[in-house]
C-alpha positions in Angstrom: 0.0 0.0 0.0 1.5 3.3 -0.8 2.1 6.4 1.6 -1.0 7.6 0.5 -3.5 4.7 0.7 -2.6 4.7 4.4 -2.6 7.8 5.6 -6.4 7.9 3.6 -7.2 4.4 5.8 -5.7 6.0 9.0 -8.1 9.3 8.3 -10.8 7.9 7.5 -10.5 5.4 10.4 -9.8 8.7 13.2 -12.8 10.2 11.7 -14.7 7.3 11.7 -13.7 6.4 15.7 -14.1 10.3 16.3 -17.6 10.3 15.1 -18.8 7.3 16.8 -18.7 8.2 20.6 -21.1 11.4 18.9 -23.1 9.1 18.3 -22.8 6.9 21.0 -23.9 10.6 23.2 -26.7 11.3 21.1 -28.6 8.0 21.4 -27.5 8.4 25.7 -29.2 11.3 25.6 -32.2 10.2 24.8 -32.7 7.7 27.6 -31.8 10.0 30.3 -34.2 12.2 28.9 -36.8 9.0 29.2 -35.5 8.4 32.4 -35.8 12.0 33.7 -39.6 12.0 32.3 -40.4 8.8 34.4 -39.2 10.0 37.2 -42.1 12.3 37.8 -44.5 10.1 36.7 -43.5 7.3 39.6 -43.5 10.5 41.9 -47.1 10.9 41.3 -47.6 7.2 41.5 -46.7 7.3 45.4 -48.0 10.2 45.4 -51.3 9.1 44.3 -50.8 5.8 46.2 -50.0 7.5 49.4 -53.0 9.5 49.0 -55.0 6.3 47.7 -54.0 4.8 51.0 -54.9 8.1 53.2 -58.2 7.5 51.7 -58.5 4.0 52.8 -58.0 4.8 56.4 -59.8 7.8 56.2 -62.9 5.9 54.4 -62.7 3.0 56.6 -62.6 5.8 59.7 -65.9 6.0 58.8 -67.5 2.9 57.6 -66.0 0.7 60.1 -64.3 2.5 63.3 -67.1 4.8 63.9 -70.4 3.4 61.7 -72.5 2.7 65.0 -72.1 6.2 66.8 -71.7 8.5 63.9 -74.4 11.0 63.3 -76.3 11.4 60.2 -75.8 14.8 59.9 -71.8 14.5 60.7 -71.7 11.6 58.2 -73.0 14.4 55.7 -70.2 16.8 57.1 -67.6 14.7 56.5 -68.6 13.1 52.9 -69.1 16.6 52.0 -65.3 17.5 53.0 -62.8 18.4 50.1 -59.2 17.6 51.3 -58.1 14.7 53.4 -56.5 17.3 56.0 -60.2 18.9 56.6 -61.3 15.1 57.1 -58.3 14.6 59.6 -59.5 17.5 61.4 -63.4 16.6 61.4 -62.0 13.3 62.7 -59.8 15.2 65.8 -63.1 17.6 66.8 -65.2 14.5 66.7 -63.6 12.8 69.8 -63.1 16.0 71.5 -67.2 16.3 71.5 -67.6 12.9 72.7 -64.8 13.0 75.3 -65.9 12.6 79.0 -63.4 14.3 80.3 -61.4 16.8 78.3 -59.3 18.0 80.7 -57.2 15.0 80.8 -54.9 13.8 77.4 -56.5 10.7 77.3 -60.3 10.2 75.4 -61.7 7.8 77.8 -64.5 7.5 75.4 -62.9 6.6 72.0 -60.4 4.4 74.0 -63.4 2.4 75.4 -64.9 2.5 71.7 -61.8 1.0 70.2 -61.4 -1.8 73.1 -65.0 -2.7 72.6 -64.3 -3.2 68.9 -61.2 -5.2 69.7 -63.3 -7.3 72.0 -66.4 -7.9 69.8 -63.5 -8.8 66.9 -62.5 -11.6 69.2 -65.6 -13.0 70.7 -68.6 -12.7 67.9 -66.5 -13.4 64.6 -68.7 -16.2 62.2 -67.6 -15.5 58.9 -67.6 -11.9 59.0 -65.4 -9.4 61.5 -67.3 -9.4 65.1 -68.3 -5.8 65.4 -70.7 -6.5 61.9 -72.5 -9.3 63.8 -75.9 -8.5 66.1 -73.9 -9.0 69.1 -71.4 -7.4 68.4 -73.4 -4.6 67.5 -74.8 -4.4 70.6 -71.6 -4.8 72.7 -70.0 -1.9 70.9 -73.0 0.3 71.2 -73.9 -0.8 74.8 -70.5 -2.5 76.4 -70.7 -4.8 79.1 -73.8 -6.6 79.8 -74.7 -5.9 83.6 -75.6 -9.5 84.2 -75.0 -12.5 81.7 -77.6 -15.2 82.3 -75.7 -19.2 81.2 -77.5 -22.1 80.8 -75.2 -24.5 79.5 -77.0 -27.7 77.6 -76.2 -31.0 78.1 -78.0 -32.4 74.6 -77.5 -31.2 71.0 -79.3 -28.4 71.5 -77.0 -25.0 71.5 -76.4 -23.3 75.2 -78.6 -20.5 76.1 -76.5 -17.4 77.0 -78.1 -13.7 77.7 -77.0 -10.3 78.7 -79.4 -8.3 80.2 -78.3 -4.4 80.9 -79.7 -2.0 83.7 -77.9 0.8 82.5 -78.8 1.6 79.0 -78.0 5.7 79.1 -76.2 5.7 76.0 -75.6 9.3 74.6 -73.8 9.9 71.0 
């Protein structure tokens, strides 16, 4: 090969190797530019989730924790609330109301609420939570029975057990 002939390979070979991490850039920058554009978008997927899940709660605040003492007309308030930090405070001011004793940091009322949920969960469960059965209905609206009433059967006949309440001032 003459003089010639290689210095045209060797040129054309630089320019060639020259040109190719160029390219190499230009097609790079294209993903990080993908990349950068999904970033937001998984932003607003927590961000949607997080608030998906703040819903939840908040929704199950109301259909669940509080469906047997909740007010009509507060059940209206609260549907009709906008942002979830509104909710959050409906949800504060309705303890306060109901607290026996507001003097004190603890709400002796929605403590007692809660642990009567807990308990009805444990004792009346068939199929479904215990606070959606009749009885447990009744224990989370009422509480303790005053007097339970056994009579335990020795046959195949189920055992007879009542509750019978003296008390029954119940304010919401």
């Amino acid at each position: 090969m003459s003089r010639r002939g290689i210095i045209v390979t060797l040129s054309s070979l630089f320019l060639l190797a020259s040109s190719f991490p160029v390219a190499a850039q230009k097609k790079a920058e294209p993903k990080k530019q993908e990349v950068k554009k999904q970033e937001p978008k998984k932003q607003e997927n927590s961000r949607s989730r997080a608030q998906e899940e703040g819903n939840r709660a908040l929704r199950k605040w109301l259909d669940e924790d509080v469906a047997y003492i909740i007010t009509y007309e507060e059940k209206a308030t609260f549907k009709a609330l906008k942002t979830d930090e509104e909710r959050e405070q409906f949800i504060e001011s309705f303890w306060l109301r109901r607290d026996p004793t507001p003097d004190t940091i603890e709400n002796e009322f929605k403590e007692d609420h809660y642990s009567r949920i807990a308990y009805a969960n444990e004792r009346f469960a068939s199929g479904k939570p215990g606070w959606k059965t009749d009885r447990g209905r009744i224990y989370v609206l009422y509480g303790k029975p005053d007097e339970i009433e056994s009579h335990p059967s020795g046959g195949t006949s189920p055992a007879v057990r009542r509750g019978r309440r003296y008390n029954q001032h119940f304010s919401v």
